[in-house]
Short mmCIF file of the C-alpha atoms (twelve columns), coordinates in Angstrom:
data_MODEL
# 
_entry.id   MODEL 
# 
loop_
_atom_site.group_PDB 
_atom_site.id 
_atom_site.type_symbol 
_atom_site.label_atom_id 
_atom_site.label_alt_id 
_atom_site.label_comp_id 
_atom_site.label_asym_id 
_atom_site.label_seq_id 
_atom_site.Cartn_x 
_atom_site.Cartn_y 
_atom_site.Cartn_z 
_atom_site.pdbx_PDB_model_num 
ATOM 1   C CA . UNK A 1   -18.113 -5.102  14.524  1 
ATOM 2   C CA . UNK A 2   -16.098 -5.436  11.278  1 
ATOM 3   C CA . UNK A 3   -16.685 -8.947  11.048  1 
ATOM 4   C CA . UNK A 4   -20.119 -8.118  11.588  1 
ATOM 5   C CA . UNK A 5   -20.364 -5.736  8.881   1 
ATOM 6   C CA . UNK A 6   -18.561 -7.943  6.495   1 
ATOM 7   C CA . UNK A 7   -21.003 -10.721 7.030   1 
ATOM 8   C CA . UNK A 8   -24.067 -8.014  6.600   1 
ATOM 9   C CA . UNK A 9   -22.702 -6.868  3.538   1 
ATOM 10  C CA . UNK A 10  -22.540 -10.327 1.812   1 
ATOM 11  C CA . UNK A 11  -25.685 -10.748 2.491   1 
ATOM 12  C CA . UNK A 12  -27.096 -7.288  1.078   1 
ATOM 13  C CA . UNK A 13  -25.564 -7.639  -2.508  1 
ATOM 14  C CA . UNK A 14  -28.589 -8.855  -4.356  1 
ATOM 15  C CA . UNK A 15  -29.944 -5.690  -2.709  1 
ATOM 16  C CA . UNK A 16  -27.233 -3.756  -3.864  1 
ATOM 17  C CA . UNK A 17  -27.426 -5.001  -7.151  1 
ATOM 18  C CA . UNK A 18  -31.442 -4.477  -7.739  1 
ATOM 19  C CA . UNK A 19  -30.250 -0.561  -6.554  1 
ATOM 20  C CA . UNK A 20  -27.588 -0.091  -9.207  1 
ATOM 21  C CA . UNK A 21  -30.098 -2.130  -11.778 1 
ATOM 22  C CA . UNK A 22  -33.037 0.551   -10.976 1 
ATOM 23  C CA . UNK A 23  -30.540 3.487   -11.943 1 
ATOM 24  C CA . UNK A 24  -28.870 4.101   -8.344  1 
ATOM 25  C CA . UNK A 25  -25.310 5.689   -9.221  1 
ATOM 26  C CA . UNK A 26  -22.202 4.552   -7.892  1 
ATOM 27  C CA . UNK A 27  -22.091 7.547   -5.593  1 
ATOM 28  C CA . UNK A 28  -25.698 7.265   -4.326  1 
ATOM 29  C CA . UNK A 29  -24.337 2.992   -3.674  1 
ATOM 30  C CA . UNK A 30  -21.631 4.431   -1.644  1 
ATOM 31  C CA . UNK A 31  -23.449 6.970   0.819   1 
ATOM 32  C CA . UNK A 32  -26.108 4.059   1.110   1 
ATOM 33  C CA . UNK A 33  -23.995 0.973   1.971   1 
ATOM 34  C CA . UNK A 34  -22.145 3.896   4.188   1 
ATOM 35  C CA . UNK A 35  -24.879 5.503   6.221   1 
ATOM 36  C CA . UNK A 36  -26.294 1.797   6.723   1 
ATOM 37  C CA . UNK A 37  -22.572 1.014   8.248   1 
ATOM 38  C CA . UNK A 38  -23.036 4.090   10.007  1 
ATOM 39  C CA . UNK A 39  -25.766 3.445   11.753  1 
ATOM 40  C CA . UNK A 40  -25.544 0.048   12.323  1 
ATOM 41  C CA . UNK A 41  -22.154 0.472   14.422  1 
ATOM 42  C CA . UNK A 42  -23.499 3.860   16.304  1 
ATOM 43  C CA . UNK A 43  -26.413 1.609   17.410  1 
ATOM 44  C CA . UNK A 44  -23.810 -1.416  18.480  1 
ATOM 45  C CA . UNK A 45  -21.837 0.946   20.250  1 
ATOM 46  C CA . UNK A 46  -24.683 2.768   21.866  1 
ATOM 47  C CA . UNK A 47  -26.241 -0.234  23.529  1 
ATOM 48  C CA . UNK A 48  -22.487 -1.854  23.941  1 
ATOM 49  C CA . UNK A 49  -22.053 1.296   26.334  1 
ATOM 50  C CA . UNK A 50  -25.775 0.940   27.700  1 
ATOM 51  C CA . UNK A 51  -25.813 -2.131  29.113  1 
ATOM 52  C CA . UNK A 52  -22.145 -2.035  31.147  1 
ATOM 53  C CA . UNK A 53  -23.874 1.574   32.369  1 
ATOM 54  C CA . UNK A 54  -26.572 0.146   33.817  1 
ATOM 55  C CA . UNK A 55  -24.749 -2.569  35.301  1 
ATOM 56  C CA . UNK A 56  -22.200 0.117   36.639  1 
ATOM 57  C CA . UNK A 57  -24.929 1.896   38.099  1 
ATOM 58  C CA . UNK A 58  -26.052 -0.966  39.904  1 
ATOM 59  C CA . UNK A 59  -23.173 -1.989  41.316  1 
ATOM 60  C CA . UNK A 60  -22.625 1.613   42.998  1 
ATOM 61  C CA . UNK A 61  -25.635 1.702   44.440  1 
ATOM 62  C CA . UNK A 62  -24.821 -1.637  45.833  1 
ATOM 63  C CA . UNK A 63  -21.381 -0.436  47.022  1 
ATOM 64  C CA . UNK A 64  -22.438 2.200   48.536  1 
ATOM 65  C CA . UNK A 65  -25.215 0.875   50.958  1 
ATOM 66  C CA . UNK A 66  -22.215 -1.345  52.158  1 
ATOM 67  C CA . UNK A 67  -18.972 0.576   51.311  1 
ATOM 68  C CA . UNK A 68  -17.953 4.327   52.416  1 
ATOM 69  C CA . UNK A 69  -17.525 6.666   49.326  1 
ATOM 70  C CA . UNK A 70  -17.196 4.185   46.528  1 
ATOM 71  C CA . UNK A 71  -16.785 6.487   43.197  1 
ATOM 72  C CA . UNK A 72  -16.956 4.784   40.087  1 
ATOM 73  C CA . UNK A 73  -14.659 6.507   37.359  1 
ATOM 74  C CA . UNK A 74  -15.684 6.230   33.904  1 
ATOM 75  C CA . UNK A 75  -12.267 6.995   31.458  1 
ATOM 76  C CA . UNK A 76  -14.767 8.850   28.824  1 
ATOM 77  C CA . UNK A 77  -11.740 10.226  26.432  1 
ATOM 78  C CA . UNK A 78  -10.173 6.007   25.982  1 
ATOM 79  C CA . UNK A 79  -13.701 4.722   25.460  1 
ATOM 80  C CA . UNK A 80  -14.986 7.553   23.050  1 
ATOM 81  C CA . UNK A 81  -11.523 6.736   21.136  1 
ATOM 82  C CA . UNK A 82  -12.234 3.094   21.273  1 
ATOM 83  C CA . UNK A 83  -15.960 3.786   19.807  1 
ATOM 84  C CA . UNK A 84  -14.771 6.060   17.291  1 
ATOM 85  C CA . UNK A 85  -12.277 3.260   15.424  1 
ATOM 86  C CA . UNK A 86  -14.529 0.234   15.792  1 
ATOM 87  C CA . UNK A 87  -17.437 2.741   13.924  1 
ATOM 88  C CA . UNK A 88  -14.560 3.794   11.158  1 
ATOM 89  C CA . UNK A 89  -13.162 0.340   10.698  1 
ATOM 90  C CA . UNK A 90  -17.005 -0.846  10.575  1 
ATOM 91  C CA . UNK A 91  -17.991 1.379   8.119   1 
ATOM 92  C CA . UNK A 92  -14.565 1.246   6.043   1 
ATOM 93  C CA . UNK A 93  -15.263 -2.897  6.105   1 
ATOM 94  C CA . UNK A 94  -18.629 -2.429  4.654   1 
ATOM 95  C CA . UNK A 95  -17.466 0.117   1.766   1 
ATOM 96  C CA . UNK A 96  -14.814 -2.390  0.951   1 
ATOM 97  C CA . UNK A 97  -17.141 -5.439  0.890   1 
ATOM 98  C CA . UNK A 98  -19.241 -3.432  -1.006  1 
ATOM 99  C CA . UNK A 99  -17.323 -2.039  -3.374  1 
ATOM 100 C CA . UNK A 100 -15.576 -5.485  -4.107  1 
ATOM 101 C CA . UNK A 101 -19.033 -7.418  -4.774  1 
ATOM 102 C CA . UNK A 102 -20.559 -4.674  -7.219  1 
# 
């Protein structure tokens, strides 16, 4: 997702610098290039858990029309720990790339 962001943020500094040209402060260039980062990664990370889910799903239904009490466990505390750092190092990629190319 870093990657990602790095790439995206390249790409977005003629954008950036029309912003700071129309009077945007440096602050106001921060909480935008952050909140995009933001919600870029909460949206990769939502439909990176989404699609495994529904396959998940699936497959226990499938399981259990052939297997005896198949549970499917779901370790929520690892993957909410493994979402939270790929959204920080996300956004803390794209306020770097940003604040190197203005």
């Amino acid at each position: 997702m870093a990657n990602t962001q790095l790439m995206a943020g390249a790409s977005r500094a003629t954008d950036r610098r029309t912003l700071r040209f129309a009077g945007a402060t440096p602050r106001q260039m921060r909480r935008i290039v952050a909140g995009e980062a933001l919600l870029t990664s909460v949206m990769g990370v939502t439909l990176g858990t989404a699609v495994p889910a529904g396959t998940l799903a699936l497959i226990g239904v499938a399981l259990q029309a052939t297997v005896v009490a198949t549970e499917i466990v779901v370790p929520w505390l690892p993957m909410l720990v493994v979402a939270a750092v790929c959204i920080l190092l996300s956004v803390l990629a794209r306020a770097l790339t940003a604040r190197a190319r203005t």
